[in-house]
C-alpha positions in Angstrom: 0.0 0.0 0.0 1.4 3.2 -1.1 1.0 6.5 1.3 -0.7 9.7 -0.6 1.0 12.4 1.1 -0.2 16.0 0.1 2.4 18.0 2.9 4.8 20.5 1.5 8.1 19.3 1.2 11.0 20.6 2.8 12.7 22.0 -0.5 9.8 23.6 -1.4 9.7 25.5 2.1 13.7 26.4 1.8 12.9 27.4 -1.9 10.0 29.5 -0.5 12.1 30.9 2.2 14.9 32.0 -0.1 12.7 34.1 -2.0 10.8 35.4 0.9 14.7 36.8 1.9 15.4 38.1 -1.4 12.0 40.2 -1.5 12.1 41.6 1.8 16.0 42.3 1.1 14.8 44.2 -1.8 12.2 45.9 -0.6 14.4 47.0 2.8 17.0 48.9 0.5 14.5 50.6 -1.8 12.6 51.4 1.5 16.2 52.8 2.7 17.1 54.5 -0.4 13.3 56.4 -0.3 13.5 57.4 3.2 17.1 59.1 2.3 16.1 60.9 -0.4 13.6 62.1 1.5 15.4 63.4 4.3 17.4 65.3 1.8 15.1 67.0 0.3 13.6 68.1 3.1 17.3 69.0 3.9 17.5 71.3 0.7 14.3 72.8 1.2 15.0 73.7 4.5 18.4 75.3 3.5 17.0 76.9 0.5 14.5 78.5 2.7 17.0 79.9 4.9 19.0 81.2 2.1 16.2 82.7 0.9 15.9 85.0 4.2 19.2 85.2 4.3 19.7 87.0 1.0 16.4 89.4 2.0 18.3 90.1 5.6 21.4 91.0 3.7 20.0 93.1 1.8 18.4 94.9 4.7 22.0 95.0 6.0 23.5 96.3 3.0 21.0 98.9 2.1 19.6 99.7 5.4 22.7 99.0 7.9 20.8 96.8 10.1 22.9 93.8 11.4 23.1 90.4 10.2 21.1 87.4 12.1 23.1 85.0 14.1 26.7 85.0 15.7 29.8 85.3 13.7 31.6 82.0 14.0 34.6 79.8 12.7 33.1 77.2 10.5 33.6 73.9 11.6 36.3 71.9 9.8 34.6 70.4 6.6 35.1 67.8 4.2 37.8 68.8 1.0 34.4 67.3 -1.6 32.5 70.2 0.1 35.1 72.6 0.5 35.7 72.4 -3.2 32.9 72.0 -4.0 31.9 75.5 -2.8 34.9 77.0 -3.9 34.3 76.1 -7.4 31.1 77.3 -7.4 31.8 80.8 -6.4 35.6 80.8 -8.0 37.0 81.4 -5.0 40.2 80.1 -3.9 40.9 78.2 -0.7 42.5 80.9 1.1 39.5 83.4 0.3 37.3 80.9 1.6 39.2 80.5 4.5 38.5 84.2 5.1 35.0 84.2 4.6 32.5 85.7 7.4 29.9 82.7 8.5 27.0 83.0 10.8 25.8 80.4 13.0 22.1 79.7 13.1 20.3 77.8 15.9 16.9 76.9 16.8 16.3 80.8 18.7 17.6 82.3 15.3 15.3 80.0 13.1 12.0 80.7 15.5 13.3 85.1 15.7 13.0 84.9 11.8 9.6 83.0 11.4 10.5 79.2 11.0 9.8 76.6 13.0 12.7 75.7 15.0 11.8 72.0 14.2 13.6 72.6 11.2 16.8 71.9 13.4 17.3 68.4 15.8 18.9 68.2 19.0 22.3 70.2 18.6 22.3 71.3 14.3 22.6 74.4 13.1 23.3 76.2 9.9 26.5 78.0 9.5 25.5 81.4 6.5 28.0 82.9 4.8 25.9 86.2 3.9 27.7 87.3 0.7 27.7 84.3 -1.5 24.7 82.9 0.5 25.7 79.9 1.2 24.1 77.5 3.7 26.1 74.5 5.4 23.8 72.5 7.9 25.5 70.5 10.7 23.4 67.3 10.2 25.5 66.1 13.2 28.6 66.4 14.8 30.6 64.7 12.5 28.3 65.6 9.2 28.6 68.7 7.3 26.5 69.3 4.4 26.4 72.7 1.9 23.6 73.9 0.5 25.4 73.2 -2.9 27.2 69.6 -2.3 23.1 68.4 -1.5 21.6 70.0 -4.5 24.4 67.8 -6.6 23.8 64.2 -4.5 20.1 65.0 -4.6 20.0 66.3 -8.7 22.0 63.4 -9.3 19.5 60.5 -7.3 
């Protein structure tokens, strides 16, 4: 007498399994890659907000003598891709940008101009260079990002 068994086998549940793996793999990375390019665009249009009122209070500074927003500060040591980066943009060499005036923005400058100070987590802030208008966000301690080294990574994903 033969036995009729209808059960799944066990090849077919390590076959099943292994493409179960590969799909969620998949799907985990897109998901990744999404929610990064996300976060940097909302990056960009945070900067590009601030440059914009940052251009407008320069003006006001230029035109009307009224001070700039935020305190006059040493940048923070960036990366040579951004540094460059910048420098190229504005043909400037490395020692005028090594002279240039920056402005650090936290969360009290951010609300004092009309944002929400949301825009900023924990410790960030944006260092402004008022003349070329420039924007670098401190993302972190360690993580630096211009205004115009995020509109290349994000043009370019």
């Amino acid at each position: 007498m033969v036995k009729n068994n209808k059960g799944i086998t066990l090849i077919s549940l390590a076959v099943t399994i292994a493409v179960l793996s590969i799909l969620i793999t998949i799907s985990v990375n897109s998901g990744y890659s999404s929610i990064k390019k996300v976060r940097a665009g909302r990056l960009v249009s945070y900067m590009t907000m601030v440059r914009a009122k940052s251009k407008l209070i320069y003006e006001d500074y230029q035109f009307k003598n009224t001070s700039l927003v935020g305190t006059k500060s040493d940048l923070p040591e960036i990366s040579e891709n951004e540094k460059s980066m910048i420098m190229n943009k504005y043909d400037i060499s490395s020692d005028e940008f090594e002279k240039l005036n920056w402005y650090k923005w936290e969360k009290k400058d951010l609300k004092d101009q009309g944002f929400d100070e949301n825009m900023l987590d924990g410790e960030e802030c944006y260092y402004i260079n008022y003349e070329y208008g420039e924007i670098i966000s401190s993302e972190s301690v360690e993580n630096f990002y211009s205004l115009t080294g995020l509109n290349k990574i994000y043009e370019q994903s």
